[in-house]
matplotlib code that plots the C-alpha trace (Angstrom):
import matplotlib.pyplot as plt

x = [2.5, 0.2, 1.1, -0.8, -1.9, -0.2, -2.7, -4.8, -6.6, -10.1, -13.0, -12.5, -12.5, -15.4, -15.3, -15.4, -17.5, -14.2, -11.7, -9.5, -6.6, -8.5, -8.4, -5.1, -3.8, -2.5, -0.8, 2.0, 5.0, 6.7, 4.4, 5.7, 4.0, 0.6, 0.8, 1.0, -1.5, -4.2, -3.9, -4.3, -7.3, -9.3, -8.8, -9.0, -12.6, -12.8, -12.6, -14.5, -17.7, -16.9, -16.7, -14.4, -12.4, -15.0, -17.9, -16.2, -15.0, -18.6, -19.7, -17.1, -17.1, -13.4, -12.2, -11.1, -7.8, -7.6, -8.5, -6.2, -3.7, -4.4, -4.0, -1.2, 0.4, 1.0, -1.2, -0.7, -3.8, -5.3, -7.8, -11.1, -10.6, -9.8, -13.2, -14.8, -13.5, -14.2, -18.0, -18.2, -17.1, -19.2, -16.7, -15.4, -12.6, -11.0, -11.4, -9.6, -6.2, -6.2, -2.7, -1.7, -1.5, 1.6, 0.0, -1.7, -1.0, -1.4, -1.7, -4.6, -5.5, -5.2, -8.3, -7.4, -10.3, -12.3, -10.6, -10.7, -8.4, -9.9, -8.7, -10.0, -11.1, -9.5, -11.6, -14.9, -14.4, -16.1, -16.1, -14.1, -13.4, -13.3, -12.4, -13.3, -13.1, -16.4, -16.0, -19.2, -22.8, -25.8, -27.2, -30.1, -31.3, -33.4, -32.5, -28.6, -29.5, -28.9, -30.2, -28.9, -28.9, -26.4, -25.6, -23.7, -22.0, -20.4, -19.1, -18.2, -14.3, -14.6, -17.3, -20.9, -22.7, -25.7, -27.3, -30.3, -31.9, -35.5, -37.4, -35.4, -32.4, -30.6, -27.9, -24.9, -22.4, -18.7, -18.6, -22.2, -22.5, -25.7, -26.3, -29.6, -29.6, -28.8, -31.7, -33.3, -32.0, -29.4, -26.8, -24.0, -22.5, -20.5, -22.3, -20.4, -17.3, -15.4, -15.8, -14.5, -15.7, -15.3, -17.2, -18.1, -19.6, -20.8, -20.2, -23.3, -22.8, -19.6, -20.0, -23.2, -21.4, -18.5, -21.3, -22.8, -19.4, -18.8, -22.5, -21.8, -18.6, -20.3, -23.6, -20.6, -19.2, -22.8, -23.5, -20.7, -21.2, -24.4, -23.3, -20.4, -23.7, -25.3, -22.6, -21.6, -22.8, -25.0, -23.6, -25.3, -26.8, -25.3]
y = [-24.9, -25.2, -27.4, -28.9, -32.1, -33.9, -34.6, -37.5, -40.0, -40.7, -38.3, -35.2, -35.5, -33.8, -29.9, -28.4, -25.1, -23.6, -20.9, -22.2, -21.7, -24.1, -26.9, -26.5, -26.6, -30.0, -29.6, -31.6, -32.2, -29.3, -26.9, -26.2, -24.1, -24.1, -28.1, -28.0, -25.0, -26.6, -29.9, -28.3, -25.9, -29.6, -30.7, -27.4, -26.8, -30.5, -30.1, -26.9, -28.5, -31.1, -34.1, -37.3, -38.3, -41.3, -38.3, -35.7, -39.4, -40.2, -36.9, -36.3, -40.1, -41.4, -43.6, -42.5, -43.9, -41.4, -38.9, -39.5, -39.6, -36.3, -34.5, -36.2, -35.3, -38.9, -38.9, -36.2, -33.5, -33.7, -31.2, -33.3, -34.3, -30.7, -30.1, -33.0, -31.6, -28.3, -29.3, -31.6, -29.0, -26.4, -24.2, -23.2, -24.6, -20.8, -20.2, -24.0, -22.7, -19.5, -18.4, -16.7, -12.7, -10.8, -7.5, -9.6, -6.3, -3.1, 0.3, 2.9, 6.4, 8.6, 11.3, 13.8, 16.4, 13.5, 11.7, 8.3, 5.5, 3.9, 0.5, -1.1, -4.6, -5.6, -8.7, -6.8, -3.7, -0.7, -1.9, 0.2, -0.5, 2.8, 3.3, 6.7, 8.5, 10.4, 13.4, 15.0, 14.3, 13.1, 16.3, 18.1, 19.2, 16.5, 18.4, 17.1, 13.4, 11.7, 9.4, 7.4, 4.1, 1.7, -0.6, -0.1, -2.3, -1.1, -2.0, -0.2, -0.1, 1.7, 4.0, 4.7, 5.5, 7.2, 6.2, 8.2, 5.6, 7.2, 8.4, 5.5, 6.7, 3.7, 3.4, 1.0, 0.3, -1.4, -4.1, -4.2, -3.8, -2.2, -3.0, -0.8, 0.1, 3.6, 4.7, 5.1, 8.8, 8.3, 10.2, 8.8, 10.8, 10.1, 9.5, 10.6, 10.7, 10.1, 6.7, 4.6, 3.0, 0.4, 0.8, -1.7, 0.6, -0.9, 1.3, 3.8, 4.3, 5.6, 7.6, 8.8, 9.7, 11.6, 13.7, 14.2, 15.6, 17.8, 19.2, 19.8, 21.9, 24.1, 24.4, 25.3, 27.6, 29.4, 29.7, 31.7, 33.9, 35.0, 35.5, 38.0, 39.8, 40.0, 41.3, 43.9, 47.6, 49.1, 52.2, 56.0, 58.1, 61.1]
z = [-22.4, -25.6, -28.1, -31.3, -32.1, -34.9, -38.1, -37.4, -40.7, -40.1, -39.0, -36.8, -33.3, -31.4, -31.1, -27.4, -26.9, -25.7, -27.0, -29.6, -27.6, -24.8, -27.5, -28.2, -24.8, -23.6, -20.0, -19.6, -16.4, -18.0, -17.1, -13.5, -11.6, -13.4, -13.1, -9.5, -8.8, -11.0, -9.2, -6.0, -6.8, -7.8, -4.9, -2.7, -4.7, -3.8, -0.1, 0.1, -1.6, 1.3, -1.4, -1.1, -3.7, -4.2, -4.3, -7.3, -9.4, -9.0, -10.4, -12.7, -14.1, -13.8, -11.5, -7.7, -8.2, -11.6, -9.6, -7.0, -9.7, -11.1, -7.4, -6.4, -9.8, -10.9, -14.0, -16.7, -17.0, -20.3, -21.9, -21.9, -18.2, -17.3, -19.2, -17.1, -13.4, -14.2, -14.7, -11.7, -9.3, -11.2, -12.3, -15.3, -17.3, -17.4, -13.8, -13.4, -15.3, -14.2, -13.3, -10.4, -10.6, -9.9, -8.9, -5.3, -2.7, -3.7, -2.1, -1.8, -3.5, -0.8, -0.9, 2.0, 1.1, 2.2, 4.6, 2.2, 0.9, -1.7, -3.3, -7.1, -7.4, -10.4, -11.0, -10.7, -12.7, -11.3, -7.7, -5.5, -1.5, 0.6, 4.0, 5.6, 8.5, 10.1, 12.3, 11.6, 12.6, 10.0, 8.4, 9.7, 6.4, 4.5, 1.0, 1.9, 1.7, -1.9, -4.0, -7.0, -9.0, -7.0, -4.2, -0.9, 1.5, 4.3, 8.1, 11.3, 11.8, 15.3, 17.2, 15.9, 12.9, 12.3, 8.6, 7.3, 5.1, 3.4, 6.5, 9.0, 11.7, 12.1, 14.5, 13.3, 16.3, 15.8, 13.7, 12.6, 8.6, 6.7, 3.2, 0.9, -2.3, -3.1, -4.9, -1.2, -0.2, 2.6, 4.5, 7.0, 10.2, 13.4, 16.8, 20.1, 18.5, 14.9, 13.8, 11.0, 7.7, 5.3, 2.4, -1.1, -4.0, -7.6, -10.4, -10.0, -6.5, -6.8, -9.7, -7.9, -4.3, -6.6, -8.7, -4.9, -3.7, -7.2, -6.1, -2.3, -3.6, -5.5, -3.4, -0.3, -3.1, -3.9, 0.0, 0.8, -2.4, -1.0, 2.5, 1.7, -0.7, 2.2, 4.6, 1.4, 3.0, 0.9, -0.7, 0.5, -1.9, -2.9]

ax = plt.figure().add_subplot(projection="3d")
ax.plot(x, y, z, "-o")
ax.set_aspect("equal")
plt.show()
């Protein structure tokens, strides 16, 4: 709920760094939901810094039984001691009120060609989680491993994984995770069998594993061009 404070006679009060609609907001029993789930994210942040109340008061400068107040919901959360608590369990005063998001499950792009499903993060734009089956071995070739500006994470569902990393062979088994940057050229196969991944990309190292595809198509494409040139029979003189 945002609502303004009347005119006041006398100097101005003090200006928070915040957005303007941050110094207009005044929370108040009538918010509902947003109330409650601010109340419990102070003291869930709270908990997980493992602080008592006496430890975040002494931090945040109010008096335990305030702040026992404000969790419990028996005190009314105003603006400068949302500032205050926000600070104290180093956070910000945005990520305090944030409200819940309606789109929580969602479902993946299905890439067939490639045997992926790959999900978005939505807070951390450009981030995409893939999960991909493996069938075939790490190449032979040298010339098919790539390299580009980015960052990968990723973890063994089931079986074995071979990852050519530069001029290392490294052998991940089930549930073990590898993480390189992706400027080192690398490559990925199966070992004994089909395994499974799940894979974190930034930005670059997904754009540069898509441009890596777009080129394996049309190297695939160029090889069979010259093998049906070579298999043409060369036509007799008359």
């Amino acid at each position: 709920m945002v609502a303004r404070t009347p005119m006041r006679e006398g100097p101005p009060p003090p200006q928070h760094t915040l957005p303007q609609w941050h110094t207009l907001m005044l929370m108040t029993q009538q918010d509902g939901e947003l109330d409650s789930l601010v109340r419990k994210r102070i003291r869930a942040l709270r908990v997980a810094q493992g602080w008592s109340l006496e430890d975040l008061a002494a931090r945040a400068k109010v008096s335990q039984s305030t702040l026992s107040r404000i969790e419990n919901g028996q005190r009314r959360l105003a603006l400068d001691q949302l500032v205050t608590l926000a600070r104290a369990l180093d956070t910000s005063l945005d990520q305090l009120v944030e409200t819940a998001s309606d789109d929580i499950v969602s479902s993946p792009m299905i890439d067939g060609a490639h045997g992926q499903m790959r999900w978005p993060i939505k807070a951390e734009p450009g981030m995409t989680v893939i999960r991909q089956r493996i069938t075939e071995p790490p190449p032979d070739n040298p010339a098919r491993l790539r390299a580009h500006p980015g960052r990968e994470w990723l973890v063994v569902l089931s079986g074995t994984a071979i990852l050519l990393l530069g001029n290392r062979r490294l052998r991940i088994e089930t549930n073990q995770a590898a993480e390189f940057p992706t400027m080192l050229p690398h490559a990925i196969g199966a070992e004994g069998g089909p395994c499974e991944l799940l894979g974190i990309f930034d930005r670059d190292a997904r754009r540069g594993h898509q441009r890596g595809e777009g080129a394996e198509k049309r190297g695939e494409g160029a090889e069979r061009r010259e093998e049906g040139t070579d298999k043409q029979v060369p036509r007799r003189s008359s």
